[in-house]
N, C-alpha and C positions, 0 to 999 in steps of 0.2 A: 508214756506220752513222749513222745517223739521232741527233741528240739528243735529249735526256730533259729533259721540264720547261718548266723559265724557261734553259734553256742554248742560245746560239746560236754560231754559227763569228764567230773573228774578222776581218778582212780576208785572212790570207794563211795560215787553218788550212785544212793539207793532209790533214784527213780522219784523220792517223793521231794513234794516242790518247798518244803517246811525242812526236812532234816538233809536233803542231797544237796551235792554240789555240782553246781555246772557254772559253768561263765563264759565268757563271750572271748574270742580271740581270732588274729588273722588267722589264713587259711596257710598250708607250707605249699600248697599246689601253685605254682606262678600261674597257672592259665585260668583258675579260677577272677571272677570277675568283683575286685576288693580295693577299695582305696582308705587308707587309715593315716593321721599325723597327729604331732603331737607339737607343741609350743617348747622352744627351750627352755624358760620358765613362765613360773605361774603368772605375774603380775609385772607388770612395765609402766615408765610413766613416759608421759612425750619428750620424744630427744631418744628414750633407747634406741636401740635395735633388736626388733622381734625377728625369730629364726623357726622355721615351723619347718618339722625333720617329717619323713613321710614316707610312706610304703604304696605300691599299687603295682596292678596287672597291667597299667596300659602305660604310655610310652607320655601320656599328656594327662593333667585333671582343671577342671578347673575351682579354682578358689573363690569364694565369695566370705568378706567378712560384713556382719552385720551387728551393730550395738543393741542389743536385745532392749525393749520399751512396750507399750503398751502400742507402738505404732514404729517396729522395727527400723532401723536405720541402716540402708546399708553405705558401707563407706567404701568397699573395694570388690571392684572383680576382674579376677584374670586368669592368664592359664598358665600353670608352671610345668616344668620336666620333670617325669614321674617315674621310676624303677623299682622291678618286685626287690626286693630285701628279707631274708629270710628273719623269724623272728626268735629268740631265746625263749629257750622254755623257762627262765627265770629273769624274766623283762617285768614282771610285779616286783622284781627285789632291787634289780640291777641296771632297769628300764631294758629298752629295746633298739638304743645302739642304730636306729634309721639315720639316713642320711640326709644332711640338710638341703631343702628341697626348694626355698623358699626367704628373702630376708627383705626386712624393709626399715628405716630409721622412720619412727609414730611420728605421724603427724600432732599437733596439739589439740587431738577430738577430745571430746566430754567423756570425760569420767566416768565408767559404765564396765560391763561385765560384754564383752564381744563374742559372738557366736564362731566358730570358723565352719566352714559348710566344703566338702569335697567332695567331689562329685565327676564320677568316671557314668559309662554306659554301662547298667546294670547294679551298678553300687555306688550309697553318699552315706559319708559318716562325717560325725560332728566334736567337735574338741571347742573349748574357753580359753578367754584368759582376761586378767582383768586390768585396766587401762585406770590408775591413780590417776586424780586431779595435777594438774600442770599448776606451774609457780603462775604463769601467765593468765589463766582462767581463773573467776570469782570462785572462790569456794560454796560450794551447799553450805546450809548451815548442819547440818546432820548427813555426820559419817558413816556408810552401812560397813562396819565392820564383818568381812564376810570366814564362815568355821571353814578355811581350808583344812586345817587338821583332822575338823571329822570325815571332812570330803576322803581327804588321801584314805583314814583308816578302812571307810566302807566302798572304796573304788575294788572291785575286783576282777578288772578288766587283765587279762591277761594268765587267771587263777587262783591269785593271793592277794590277799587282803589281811589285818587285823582281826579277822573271826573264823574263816575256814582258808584253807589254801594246797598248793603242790606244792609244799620247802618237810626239811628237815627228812633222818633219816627213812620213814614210814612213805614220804613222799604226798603226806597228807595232812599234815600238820599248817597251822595259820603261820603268817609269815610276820616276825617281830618288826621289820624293815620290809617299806614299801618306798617304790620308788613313785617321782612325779612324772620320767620321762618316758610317757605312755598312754595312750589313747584315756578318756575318762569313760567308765560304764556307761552301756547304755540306757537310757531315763535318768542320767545327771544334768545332764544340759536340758533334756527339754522331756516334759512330762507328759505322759500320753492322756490323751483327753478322756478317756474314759477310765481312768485306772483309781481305781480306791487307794483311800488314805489308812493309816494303818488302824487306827481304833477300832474294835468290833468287840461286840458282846456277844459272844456264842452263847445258846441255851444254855441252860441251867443243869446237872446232870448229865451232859455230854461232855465230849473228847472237844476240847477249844478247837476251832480254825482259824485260820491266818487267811484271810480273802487277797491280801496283796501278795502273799508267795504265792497263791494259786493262779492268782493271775499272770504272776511277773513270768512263772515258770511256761507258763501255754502261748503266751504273747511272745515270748525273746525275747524279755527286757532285764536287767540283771537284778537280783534277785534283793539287792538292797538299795531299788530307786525310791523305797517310800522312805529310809532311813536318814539318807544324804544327799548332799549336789546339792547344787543352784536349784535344779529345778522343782524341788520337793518344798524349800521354805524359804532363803531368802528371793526368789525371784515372785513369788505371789504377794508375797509382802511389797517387796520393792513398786511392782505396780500396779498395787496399791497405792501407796506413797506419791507417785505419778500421777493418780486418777484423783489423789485429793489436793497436785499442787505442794507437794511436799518435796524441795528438790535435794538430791542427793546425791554425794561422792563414795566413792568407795575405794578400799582398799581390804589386806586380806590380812590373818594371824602369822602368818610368815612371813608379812614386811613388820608387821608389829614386835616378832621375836628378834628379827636385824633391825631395827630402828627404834631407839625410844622414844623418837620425837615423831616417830608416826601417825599420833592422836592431836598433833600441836596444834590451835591453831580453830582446831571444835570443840563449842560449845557443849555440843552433845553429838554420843558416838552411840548407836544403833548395833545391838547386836539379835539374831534372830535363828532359831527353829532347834540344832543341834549343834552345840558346841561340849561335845564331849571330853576333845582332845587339846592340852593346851601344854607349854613348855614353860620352862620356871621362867626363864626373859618373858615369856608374852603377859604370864602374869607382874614381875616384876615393871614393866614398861606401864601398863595398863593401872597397878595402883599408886604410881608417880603422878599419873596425869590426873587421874579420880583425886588423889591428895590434893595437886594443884589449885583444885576448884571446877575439876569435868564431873560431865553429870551422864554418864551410860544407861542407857535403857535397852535395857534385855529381855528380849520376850522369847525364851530358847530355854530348853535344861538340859537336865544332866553333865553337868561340871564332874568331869570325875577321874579323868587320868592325865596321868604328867608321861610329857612325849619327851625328844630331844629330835633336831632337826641337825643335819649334815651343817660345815661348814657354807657349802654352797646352796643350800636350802633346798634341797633336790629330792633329800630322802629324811625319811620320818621312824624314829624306834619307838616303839610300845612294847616291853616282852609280857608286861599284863600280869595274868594269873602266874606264868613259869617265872616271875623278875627275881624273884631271890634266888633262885638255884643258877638261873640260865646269864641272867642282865651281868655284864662284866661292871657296873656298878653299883653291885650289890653291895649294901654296906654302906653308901651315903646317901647324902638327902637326895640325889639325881636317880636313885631307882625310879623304875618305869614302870610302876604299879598304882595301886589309888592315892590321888592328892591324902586321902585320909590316913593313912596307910602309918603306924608309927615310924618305921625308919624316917619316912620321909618329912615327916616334924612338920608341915604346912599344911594346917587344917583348911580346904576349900573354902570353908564360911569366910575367912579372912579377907577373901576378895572381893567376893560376890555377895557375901552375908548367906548365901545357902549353898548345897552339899548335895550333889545326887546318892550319896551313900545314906542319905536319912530317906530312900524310901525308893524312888525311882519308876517304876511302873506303873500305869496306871490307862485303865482304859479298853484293856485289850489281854489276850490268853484269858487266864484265871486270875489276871490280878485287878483286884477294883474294876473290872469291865462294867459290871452293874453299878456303878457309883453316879456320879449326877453329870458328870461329863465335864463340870465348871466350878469356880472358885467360891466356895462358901463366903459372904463378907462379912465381917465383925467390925472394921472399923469404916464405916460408910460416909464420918466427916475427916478422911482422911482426903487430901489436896486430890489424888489419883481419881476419886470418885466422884468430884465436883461435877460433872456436867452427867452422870449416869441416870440419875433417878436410883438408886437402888437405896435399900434400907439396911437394915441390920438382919441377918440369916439368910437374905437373898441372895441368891446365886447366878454369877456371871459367866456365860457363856454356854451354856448347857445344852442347848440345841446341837450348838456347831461343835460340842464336843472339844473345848477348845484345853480341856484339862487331860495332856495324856501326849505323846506316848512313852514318854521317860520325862520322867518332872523331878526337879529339886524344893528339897526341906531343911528344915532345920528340929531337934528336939526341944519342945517349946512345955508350960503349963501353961494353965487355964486359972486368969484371978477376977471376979467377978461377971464373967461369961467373955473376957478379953483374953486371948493370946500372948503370951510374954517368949522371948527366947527363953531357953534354958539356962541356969549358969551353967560355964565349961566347954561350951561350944567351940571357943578359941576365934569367937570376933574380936575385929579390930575396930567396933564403931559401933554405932547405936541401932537395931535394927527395930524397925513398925511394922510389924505381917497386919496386911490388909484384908486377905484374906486366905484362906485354904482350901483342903482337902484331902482325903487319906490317899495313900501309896502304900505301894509291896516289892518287895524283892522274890514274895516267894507264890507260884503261884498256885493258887487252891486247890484242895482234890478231898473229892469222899471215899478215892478209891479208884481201881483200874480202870472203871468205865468212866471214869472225866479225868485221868490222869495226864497232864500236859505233856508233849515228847519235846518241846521247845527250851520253854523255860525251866521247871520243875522247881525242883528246891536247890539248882547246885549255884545259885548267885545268892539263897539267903546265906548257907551252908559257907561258902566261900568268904564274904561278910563277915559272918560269924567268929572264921575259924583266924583271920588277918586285924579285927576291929576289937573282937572280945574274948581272945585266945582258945579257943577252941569249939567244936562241931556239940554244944549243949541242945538238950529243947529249951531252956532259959537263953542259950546266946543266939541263935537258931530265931528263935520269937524275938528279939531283942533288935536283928539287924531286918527280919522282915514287917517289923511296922512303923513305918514312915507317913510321910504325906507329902504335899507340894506345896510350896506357896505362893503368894504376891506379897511382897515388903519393900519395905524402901530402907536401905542403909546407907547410914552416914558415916563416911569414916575420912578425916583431915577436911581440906576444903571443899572438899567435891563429894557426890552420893551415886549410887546405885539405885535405880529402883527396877529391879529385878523379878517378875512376871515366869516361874519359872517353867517352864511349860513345852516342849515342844513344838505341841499342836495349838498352842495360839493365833497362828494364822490361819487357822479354819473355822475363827470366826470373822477375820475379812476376805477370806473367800468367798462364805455362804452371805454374806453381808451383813451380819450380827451386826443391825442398828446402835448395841449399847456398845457391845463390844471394839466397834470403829469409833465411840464417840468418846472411850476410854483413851484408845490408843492414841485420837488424835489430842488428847491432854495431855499424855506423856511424854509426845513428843515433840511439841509445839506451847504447852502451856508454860505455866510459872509454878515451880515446884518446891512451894509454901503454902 
């Protein structure tokens, strides 16, 4: 299959759109017809100065920025002075070094998530950035806290990313350090309209498929837009929120890691889809203000690794699986491996009350794809389910599939048909699962002919061998049976109630009647 675009194969991509690599990057030919830019940082509030660095084939582009809504805003257009700029073959680690093209001191617009739009003859490509609430402007009452972190890890604009890349000896290895100053993939910023969402149940006794790598790979879109970005979860959400009158500020986990007083100020702070990736400050900031008396609602999982961000907040370390041999520090609590992880002594649940290492999968390859798609309920006179109609065993959201595609747990028993957490967990607070569902780390097989090439067994395996000292069928089975939940935790003055799910927002996509009539309780109701 041929690629599409600025997309070429990497050293050792084997063609297929599930195990190969390919990724999108400028062209080195100046006469080819390409214009690309990037923001010198992620987030500005009014009063900075924005600086948008820039490459192109032609001598002029023009710029259009626009605050993304349910009814686009645009706030500026014009033409700036454009020069081709060769690009580093190591601009995912090191950024890409373009020159600044472009500067403006923000005016004091609304609060919002800004498109930037470039656009030469024959080629336009798109880059963000997000514009904080001004001192000056009313605040929303509800802060979307947006996962830059997971953003940066699944960007692989350029080759490297946090899961496959061009770094290290082999020339093929994922890149532990990503940089921000660099184009973002394409399908972060804006979602192609007909592109599938990642849950899918493949037959039974078949080889799993992946419908979003098969797609991302024939379209030319990068190949983890259903994972990360804007436009995959919080922006569907967001306008939502819009469409029902819910107004909202926004700010990102990398002014949260630099500012502890980033949350100050809201009542409730919105976090949404993939927040995989978080630094001990952003945790540490974020259970200051929850103590306080903040009330966070998060409809997003998989919580599960600790990063560390540059001084100038530019660049993101994860060395992941290789962190004890590779990580320079290895050997205290700041390794860059799972929150769970014993060096690291901070059990996830701490924060959030749930753990994507209790289960994680669900929906899709071999793991739980055939499950009910939605949250089992057991505690249905719980405040969150006040306006649902649902009962006890009913299950929320199952149409829209809104249970998947990496979800957080906790290990919990079963006393009189009710869910309790487990002891040992290592909460700091009182938690109430409202409802569940099972998850896996590991995914199913009878054998070669349904054997997964994706997932397989080396994230239970891995689990296993890091959580319960070694590669058993007892530690093996131990770290691959999880689930997901809905709970509300309380810990100091303030609670969580934590939804933990991914694909929660595909049931206000598909307009999941209860599903919206949930959400709009969590986040607007009284949470007693």
């Amino acid at each position: 299959m041929a690629l599409q675009d600025f997309f070429v194969a990497g050293p050792y991509d084997d063609g297929d759109p599930v195990t190969g690599h390919y990724y999108e990057t400028a062209s080195p030919d100046p006469d080819r017809a390409q214009v690309w830019g990037y923001t010198g940082a992620l987030s500005y509030a009014p009063g900075d100065s924005l600086t948008l660095h820039a490459m192109a084939s032609a001598e002029k582009a023009q710029l259009r920025i626009v605050r993304d809504g349910l009814v686009p805003e645009t706030v500026l257009v014009t033409e700036i002075k454009t020069a081709f700029a060769p690009t580093p073959a190591a601009c995912s680690v090191q950024g890409c070094d373009w020159p600044e093209c472009f500067r403006l001191i923000l005016p004091d617009w609304k609060s919002g998530v800004y498109i930037v739009t470039l656009t030469i003859d024959g080629h336009q490509s798109e880059h963000m950035f997000i514009l904080r609430a001004g001192a000056a402007k009313p605040r929303a009452k509800v802060l979307m806290l947006l996962a830059t972190g997971t953003w940066c890890a699944y960007n692989d604009w350029g080759g490297s990313n946090h899961y496959q890349g061009i770094t290290g000896a082999s020339g093929g290895d994922f890149a532990p350090h990503v940089s921000l100053l660099r184009p973002w993939a394409k399908g972060f910023v804006r979602w192609p309209d007909d592109a599938p969402r990642i849950p899918y149940a493949s037959p039974l006794l078949s080889k799993p498929r992946y419908p979003h790598m098969d797609y991302a790979r024939a379209k030319g879109i990068s190949k983890k837009y259903a994972s990360s970005g804007w436009a995959a979860f919080e922006r569907p959400f967001a306008l939502w929120c819009e469409g029902q009158g819910i107004d909202l500020d926004y700010t990102t986990q990398h002014d949260l890691h630099r500012d502890p007083c980033a949350l100050d100020g809201y009542d409730r702070v919105l976090i949404v889809g993939h927040d995989e990736y978080w630094t001990w400050e952003m945790r540490d900031h974020l259970e200051a203000w929850v103590d306080k008396g903040g009330r966070l609602a998060r409809f997003a999982g998989n919580f599960f690794w600790q990063t560390r961000l540059s001084d100038d907040l530019l660049t993101q370390t994860c060395f992941k699986t290789t962190a004890e041999t590779a990580d320079p520090m290895a050997g205290s609590n700041r390794l860059t491996s799972y929150w769970d992880h014993p060096a690291v002594g901070r059990p996830a649940v701490a924060t959030l009350g749930l753990t994507g290492s209790a289960g994680v999968y669900a929906g899709w390859s071999r793991c739980a794809a055939h499950g009910s798609g939605g949250f089992a309920i057991y505690r249905p006179d719980h405040w969150s389910m006040r306006e649902s109609g649902l009962g006890y065993g009913d299950v929320l959201g199952a149409a829209a599939k809104i249970f998947g595609y990496e979800v957080d747990g906790i290990d919990y028993t079963m006393t009189h048909g009710l869910p309790f957490a487990a002891e040992g967990t290592g909460l700091q607070g009182d938690l109430t699962i409202v409802g569940l569902s099972p998850a896996t780390t590991l995914s199913h097989s009878t054998g070669p002919q349904d054997r997964d090439r994706f997932i397989g067994a080396e994230d239970a395996e891995d689990l296993a061998l890091r959580l319960y000292g070694g590669v058993t069928p007892e530690a093996v089975g131990r770290a691959s049976r999880g689930n997901g939940c809905m709970a509300e935790y309380r810990r100091g003055a303030g609670a969580v109630f934590n939804a933990g799910s991914c694909e929660w927002v595909a049931g206000l996509i598909t307009r999941d009647a209860t599903v919206e009539r949930v959400t709009r309780t969590i986040l607007t109701g009284d949470w007693q």
